[in-house]
C-alpha positions as CSV (number, residue, x, y, z in Angstrom):
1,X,31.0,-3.2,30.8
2,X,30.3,-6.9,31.5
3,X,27.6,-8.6,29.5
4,X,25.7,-11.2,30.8
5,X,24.5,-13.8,29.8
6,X,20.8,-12.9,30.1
7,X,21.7,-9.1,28.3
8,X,23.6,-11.1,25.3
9,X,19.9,-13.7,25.1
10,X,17.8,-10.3,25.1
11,X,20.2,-8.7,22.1
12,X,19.9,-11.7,20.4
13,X,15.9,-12.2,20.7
14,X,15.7,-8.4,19.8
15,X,17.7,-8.9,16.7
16,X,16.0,-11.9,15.8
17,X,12.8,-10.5,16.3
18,X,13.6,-7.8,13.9
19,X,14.8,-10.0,11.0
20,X,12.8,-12.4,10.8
21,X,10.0,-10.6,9.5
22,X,12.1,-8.6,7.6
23,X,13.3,-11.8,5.9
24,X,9.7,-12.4,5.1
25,X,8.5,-9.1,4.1
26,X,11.6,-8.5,1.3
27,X,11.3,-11.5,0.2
28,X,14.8,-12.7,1.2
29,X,16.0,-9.2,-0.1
30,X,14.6,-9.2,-3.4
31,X,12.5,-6.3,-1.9
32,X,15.4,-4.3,-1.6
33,X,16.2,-4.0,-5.3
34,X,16.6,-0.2,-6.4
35,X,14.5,-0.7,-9.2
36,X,11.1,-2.8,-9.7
37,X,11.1,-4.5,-6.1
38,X,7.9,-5.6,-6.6
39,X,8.8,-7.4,-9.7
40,X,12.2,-8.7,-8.5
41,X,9.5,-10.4,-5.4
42,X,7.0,-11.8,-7.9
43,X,10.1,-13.6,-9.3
44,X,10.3,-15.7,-5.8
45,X,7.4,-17.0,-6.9
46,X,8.3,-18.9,-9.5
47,X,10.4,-21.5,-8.0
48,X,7.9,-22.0,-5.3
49,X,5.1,-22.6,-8.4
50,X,8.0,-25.1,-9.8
51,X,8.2,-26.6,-6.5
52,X,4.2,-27.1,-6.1
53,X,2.4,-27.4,-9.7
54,X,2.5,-31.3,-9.5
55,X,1.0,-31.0,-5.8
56,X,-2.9,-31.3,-4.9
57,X,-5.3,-28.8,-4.8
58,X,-5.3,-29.1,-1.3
59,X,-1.5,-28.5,-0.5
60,X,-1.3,-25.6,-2.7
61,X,-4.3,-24.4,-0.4
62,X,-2.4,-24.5,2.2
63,X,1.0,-23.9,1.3
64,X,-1.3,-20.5,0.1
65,X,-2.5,-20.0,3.4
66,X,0.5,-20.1,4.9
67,X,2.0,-17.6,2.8
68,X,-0.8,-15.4,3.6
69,X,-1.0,-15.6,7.2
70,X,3.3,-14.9,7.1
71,X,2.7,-12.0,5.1
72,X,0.5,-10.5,7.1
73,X,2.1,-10.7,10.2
74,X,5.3,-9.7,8.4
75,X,3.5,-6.6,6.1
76,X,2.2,-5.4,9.9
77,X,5.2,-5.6,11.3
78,X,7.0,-3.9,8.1
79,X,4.1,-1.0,8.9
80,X,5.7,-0.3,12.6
81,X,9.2,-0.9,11.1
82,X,9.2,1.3,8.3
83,X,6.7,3.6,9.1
84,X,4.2,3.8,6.4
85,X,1.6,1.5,4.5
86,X,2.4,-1.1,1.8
87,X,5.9,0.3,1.6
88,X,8.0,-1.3,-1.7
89,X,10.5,-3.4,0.4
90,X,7.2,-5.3,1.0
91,X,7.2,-8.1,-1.7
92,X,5.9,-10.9,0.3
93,X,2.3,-10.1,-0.9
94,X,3.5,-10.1,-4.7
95,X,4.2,-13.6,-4.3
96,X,1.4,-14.7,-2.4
97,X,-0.4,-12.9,-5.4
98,X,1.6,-14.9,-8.1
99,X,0.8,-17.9,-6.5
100,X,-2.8,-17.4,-6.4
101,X,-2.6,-16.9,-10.6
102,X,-0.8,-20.0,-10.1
103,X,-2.8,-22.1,-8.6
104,X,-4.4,-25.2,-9.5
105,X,-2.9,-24.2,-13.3
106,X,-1.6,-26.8,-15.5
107,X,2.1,-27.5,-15.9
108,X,2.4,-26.0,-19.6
109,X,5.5,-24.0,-20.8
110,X,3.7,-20.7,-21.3
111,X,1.6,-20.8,-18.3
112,X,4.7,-19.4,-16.2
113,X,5.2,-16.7,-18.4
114,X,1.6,-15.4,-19.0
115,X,0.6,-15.8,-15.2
116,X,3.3,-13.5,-14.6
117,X,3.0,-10.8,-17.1
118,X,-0.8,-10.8,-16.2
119,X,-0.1,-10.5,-12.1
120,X,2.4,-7.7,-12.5
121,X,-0.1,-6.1,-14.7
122,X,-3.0,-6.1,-12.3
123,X,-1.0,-5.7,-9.4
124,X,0.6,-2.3,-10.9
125,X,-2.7,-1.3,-13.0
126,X,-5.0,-2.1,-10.1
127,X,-8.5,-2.0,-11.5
128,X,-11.8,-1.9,-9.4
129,X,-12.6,-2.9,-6.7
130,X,-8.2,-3.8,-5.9
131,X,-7.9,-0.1,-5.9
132,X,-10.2,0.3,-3.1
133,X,-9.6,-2.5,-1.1
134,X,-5.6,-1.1,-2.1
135,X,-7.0,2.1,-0.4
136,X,-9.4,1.7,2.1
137,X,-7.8,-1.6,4.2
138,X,-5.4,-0.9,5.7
139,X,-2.5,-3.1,7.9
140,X,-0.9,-6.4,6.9
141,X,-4.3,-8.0,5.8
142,X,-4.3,-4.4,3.3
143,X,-0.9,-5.2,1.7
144,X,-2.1,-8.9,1.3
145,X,-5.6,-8.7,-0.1
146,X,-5.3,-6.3,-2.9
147,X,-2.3,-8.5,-4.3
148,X,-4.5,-11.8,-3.8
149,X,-7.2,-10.1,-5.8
150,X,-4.6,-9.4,-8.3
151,X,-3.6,-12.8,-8.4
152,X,-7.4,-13.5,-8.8
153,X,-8.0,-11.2,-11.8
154,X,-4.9,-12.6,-13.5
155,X,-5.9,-16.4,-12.9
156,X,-9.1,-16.0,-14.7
157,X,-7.0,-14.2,-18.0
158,X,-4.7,-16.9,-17.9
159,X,-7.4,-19.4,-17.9
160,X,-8.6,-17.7,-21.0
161,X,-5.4,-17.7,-22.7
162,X,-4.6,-21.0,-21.4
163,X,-7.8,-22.1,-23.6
164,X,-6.5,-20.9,-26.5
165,X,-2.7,-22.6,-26.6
């Protein structure tokens, strides 16, 4: 059989549009690790926070947004690809969450450290209302919002640590 050139563009822009979002939803393969993928994906965040902690307010805003709205459309599409809801190769929303503890937080040495200990506690430990929103939304904007709220519960304890070093 003879391919042409329009059946060879079509395989290509199938392909393609399978791994893309499947680059975005593992995390570049960190959400493929055997064991703790979601941990291994919160650890993608910490060269992005590197990368950002000297920028504005206002870029990390968006650089957040971005991340977000990615994720999303990536965690939906992971949904139809994988079959099921939140799966663990989804680790784009554990760094979207480390980000939010992240942001607008001081360069200080500890600050890394702590922000991540406390998103991967609430992320796993999921207190009220993240387990509900972890339970009752469901699609990419599910996977996304319970790990932002995360990242929102462990911003304000790393504030209060922060206060204390």
């Amino acid at each position: 059989m003879v391919m042409t050139y329009e059946t060879s563009q079509l395989i290509l822009r199938r392909r393609f549009s399978w791994f893309l979002p499947r680059l975005i939803y593992t995390g570049f393969g960190l959400g493929l690790a055997p064991c703790a993928p979601g941990t291994c994906g919160t650890l993608l965040g910490l060269p992005l926070y590197f990368f950002w902690v000297n920028s504005s307010w206002a870029e990390q805003l968006a650089v957040l947004a971005v991340i977000f709205y990615l994720g999303w459309w990536a965690a939906q599409r992971a949904e139809v690809d994988l079959g099921r809801h939140d799966d663990p190769q989804v680790v784009i929303d554990e760094v979207a969450g480390y980000l939010v503890t992240m942001f607008a937080i001081p360069a200080h040495p500890g600050a890394w450290i702590f922000g991540f200990i406390f998103f991967r506690f609430f992320d796993i430990l999921k207190p009220w209302p993240i387990n509900v929103v972890d339970q009752k939304i469901l699609g990419g904007v599910g996977v996304m919002v319970d790990d932002v709220m995360a990242g929102l519960y462990a911003q304000i304890a790393l504030r209060l640590v922060l206060l204390v070093l």
